[in-house]
N, C-alpha and C positions, 0 to 999 in steps of 0.2 A: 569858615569852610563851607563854601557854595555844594549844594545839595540836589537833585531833581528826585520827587517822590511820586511812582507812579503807580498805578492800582490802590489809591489810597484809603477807602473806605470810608470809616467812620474817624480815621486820624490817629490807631495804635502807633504802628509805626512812627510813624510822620512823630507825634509830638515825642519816642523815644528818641527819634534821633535827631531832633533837635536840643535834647535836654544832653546830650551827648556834646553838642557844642555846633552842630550842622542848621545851616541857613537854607532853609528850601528857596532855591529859584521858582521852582514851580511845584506845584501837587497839581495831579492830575486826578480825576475821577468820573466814573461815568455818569453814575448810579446820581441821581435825581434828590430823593432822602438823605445819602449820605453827605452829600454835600449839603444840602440845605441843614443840616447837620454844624459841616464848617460855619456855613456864614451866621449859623445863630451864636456860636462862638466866636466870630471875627467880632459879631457886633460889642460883646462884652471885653474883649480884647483879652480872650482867656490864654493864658500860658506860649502870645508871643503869635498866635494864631492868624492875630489879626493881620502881621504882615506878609502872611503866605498866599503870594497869587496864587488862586485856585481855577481853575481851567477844567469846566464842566464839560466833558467829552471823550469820545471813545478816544482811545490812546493808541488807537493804528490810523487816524487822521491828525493827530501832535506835529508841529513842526518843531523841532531841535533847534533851529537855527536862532526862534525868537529868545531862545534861554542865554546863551550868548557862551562863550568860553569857559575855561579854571574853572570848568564841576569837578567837585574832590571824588564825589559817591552818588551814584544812580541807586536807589533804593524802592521797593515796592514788594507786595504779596501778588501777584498775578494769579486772577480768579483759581480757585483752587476744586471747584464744583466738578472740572475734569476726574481728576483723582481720588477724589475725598470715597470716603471709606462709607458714607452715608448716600453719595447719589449714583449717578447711572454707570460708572467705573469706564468712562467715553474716552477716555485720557486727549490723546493727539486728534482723534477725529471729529472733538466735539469744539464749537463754534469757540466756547467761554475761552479756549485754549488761548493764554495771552503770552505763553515762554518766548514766540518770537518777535512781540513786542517787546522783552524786556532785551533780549539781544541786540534787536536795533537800537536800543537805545545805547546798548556803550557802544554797537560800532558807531555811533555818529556822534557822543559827545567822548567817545574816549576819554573816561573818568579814570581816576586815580585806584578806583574800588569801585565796589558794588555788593549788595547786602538784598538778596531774594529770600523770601519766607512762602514756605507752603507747607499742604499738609502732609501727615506722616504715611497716608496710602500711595505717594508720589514713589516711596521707595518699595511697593508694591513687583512681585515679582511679576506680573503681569505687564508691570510698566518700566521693566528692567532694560529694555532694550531703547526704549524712546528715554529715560532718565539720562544715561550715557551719552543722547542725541543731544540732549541738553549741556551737560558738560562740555562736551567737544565744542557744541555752538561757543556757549560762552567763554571757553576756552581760547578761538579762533573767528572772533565777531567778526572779519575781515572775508574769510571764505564764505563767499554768503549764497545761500541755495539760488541755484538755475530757473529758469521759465519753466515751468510744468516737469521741473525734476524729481522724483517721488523723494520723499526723507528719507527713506532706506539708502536711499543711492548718496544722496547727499551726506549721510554718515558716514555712508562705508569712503565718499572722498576726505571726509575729515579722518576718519581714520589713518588713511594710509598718508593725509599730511602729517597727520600728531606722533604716527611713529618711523615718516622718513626724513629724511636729510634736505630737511626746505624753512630750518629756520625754528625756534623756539615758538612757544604758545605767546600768543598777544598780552595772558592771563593765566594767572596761576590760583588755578578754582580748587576751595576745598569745600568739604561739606556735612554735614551733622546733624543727628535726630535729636535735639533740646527737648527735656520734660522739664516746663514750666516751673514746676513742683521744687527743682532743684536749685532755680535762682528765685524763690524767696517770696514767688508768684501762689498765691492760697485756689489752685487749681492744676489737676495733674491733666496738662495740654501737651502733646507731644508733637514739635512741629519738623519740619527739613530749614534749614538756612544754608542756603548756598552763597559763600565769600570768595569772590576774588579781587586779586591788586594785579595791578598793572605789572605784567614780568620786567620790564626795564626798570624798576624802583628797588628790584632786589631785595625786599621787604619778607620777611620771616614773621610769621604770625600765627596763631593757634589758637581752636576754641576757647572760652575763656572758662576753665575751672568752677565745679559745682560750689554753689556756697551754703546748700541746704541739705538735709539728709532726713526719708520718714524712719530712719533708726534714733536720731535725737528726736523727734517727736514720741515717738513711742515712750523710747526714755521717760521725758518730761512726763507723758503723763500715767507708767504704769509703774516706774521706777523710782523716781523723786518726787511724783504730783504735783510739781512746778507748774504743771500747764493749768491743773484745776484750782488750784489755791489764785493761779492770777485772773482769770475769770471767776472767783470765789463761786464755782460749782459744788454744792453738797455733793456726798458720799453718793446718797440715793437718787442723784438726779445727774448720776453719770451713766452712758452706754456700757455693755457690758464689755469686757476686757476680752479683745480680742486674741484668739487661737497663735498668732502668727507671733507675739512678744515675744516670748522666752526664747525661739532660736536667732530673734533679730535682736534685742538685744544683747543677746550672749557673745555676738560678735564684733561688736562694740568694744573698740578700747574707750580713753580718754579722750575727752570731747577735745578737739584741737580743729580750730577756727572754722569748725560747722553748725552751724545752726538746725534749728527743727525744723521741718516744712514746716508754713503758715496753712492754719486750716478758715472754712470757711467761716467759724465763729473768732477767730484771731479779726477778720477781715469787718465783720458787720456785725460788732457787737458792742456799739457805740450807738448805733441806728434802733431809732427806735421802732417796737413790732409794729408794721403797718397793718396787723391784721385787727388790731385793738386799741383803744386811743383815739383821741381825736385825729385827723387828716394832719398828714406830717408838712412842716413844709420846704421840705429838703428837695430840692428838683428831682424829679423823676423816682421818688420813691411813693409808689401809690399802690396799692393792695391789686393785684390781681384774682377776681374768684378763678373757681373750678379746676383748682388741682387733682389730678389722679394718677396711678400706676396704670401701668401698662407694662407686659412681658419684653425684658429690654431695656426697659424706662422707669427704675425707681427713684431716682434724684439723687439728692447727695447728701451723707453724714454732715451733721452741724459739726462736729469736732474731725473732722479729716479734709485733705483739702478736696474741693468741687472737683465732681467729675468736667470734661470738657466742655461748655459751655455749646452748644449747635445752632446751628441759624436752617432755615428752610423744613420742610417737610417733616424731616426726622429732630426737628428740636424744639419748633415754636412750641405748637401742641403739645409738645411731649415730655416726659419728666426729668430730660437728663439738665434744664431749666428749672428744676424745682429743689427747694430744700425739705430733708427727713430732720425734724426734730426730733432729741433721743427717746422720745416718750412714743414714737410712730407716727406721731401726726407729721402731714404734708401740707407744702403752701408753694406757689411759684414765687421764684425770685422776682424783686425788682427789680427798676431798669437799675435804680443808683446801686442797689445791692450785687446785678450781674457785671457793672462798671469801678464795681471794689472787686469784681472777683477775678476780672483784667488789671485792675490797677489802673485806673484812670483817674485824673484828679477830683474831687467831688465838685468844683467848679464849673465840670463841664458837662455838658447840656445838651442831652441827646434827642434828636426830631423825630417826631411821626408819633405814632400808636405804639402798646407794647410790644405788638408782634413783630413790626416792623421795627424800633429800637433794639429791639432782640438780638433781631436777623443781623442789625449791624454789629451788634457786639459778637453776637455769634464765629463772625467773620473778622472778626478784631486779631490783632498782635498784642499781646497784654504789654503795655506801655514799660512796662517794669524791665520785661525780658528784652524787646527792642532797645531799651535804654543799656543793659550789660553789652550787647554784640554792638551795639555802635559807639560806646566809651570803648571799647578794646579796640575796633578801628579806626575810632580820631586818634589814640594814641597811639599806633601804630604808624601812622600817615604822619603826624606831627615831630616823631623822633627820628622820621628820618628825613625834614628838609631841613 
């Protein structure tokens, strides 16, 4: 199943939906590190990587044409620095804005599906009126905005096509706010995924069901101590038992096919402390000094899953990057420890400095989550040709 993945970053996406079963025609990326990022994994030939033309470039100068026919799924994160809850809240007026690149791209390879990831201030009430702009787009990629027609106008024509008598949507767009936390991902990320299939394929499809729960976590560890006997944690070198058990448990039936959230010690506690010890030599796990708090920024429970990992301003420096050992002490995360805490394979091999490794994981799709929403759309696409 032929693929185009655009805004790819450091390759979350991308290598989910490949392990999905999807063949990247093309990945596209801007961003200089992140791609140099790819090609150091092309060279090892990590997880299939190697055969993915990569096309270093802005992705409003992409030609469609070189990709050739039969894309199943246009896929990508489009910069999300517009929205995000952490930077200047610019939405539609700010440059990064790349939704109407991801539009153009199904109107011109008219894919079977398409699978957009952003973040969760997208569904900001603030950005309530251009979100909807977005839907309609991609909705009706064929009505495509005028010479110097403002968006406003150009919505209110989608509008009045989407609910007159001129023909059904191109695309039948649905959409959801995913916490990581819930498919099995050892970090509470909460993202938007906007899906749609092509309306003439008549295909019926729906988010795909949570498979984890922080109520069987709890469970596990204040009800049964399954969690601490299998990390053989003592009595006395556990956190203290938190206020919130007794009414989250109590609501708990029978465990029936949910699992616990994964926490951050489920995730990297295999790895050994890169703060003590000789030099690890696991790629990209190397000690970082000078960790600290900051009001806003205390890090994250070793025994819960990670707060969201952040990239730029509000995360390099700062401690939502960092791990709280139960005893209080702080440390920043590694790179391979912030890349277990996406789900990345350990194989793979992130470029640049920490900060800069960060920033791209910061901005990552945790490979894991990417991999459930595009297994639910190969098989969706596959049962019905």
């Amino acid at each position: 199943m032929r693929s185009v993945e655009l805004f790819a970053g450091a390759g979350g996406l991308a290598i989910g939906m490949a392990r999905a079963g999807f063949e990247h025609a093309a990945v596209v990326e801007w961003d200089h590190d992140s791609c140099e990022t790819f090609r150091q994994n092309q060279q090892g030939q990590a997880h299939d990587v190697g055969r993915w033309p990569l096309f270093e470039m802005d992705a409003r100068a992409f030609d469609y044409r070189q990709v050739g026919g039969n894309v199943m799924v246009v896929s990508g994160g489009p910069p999300c620095q517009p929205f995000s809850m952490g930077g200047k809240h610019r939405g539609h007026m700010d440059e990064r804005n790349m939704f109407p690149e991801a539009v153009r791209a199904v109107r011109e390879l008219q894919p079977r599906a398409f699978i957009f990831e952003n973040v969760k201030g997208l569904l900001r009430q603030a950005f309530a009126s251009y979100f909807e702009y977005i839907v309609l787009q991609l909705s009706h990629p064929g009505l495509v905005r005028l010479p110097d027609e403002a968006w406003q106008d150009h919505r209110a024509r989608l509008e009045r096509h989407h609910t007159g008598n001129h023909g059904a949507a191109e695309y039948n767009v649905v959409f959801q706010l995913l916490n990581a936390a819930n498919y099995g991902i050892p970090q509470r990320r909460e993202r938007v995924f906007l899906v749609g299939f092509r309306a003439d394929q008549g295909i019926e499809w729906n988010f795909p069901a949570a498979t984890h729960s922080e109520g069987e976590l709890l469970r596990d560890q204040w009800v049964t101590g399954d969690y601490w006997e299998l990390h053989e944690v003592a009595t006395g070198a556990r956190p203290a038992r938190p206020a919130k058990v007794e009414y989250r448990v109590a609501a708990l039936g029978a465990r029936d096919q949910i699992e616990p959230w994964r926490t951050v010690r489920d995730a990297i506690a295999d790895l050994p402390d890169p703060e003590r010890g000789p030099p690890s030599r696991i790629h990209n796990h190397v000690f970082n000094p000078g960790a600290r708090r900051y009001p806003g920024h205390t890090g994250s429970p070793l025994d819960e899953p990670a707060k969201t990992l952040k990239a730029g301003d509000h995360g390099v420096p700062g401690g939502e990057n960092m791990l709280v050992r139960p005893d209080g002490s702080i440390r920043y995360f590694t790179v391979r420890e912030a890349a277990r805490l996406q789900t990345f394979p350990d194989d793979y091999i992130f470029h640049g400095s920490w900060t800069e490794t960060m920033r791209q994981l910061g901005n990552a799709v945790p490979v894991r989550l990417a991999e459930v929403v595009a297994g639910s759309v190969a098989a969706a696409l596959a049962a019905d040709q």
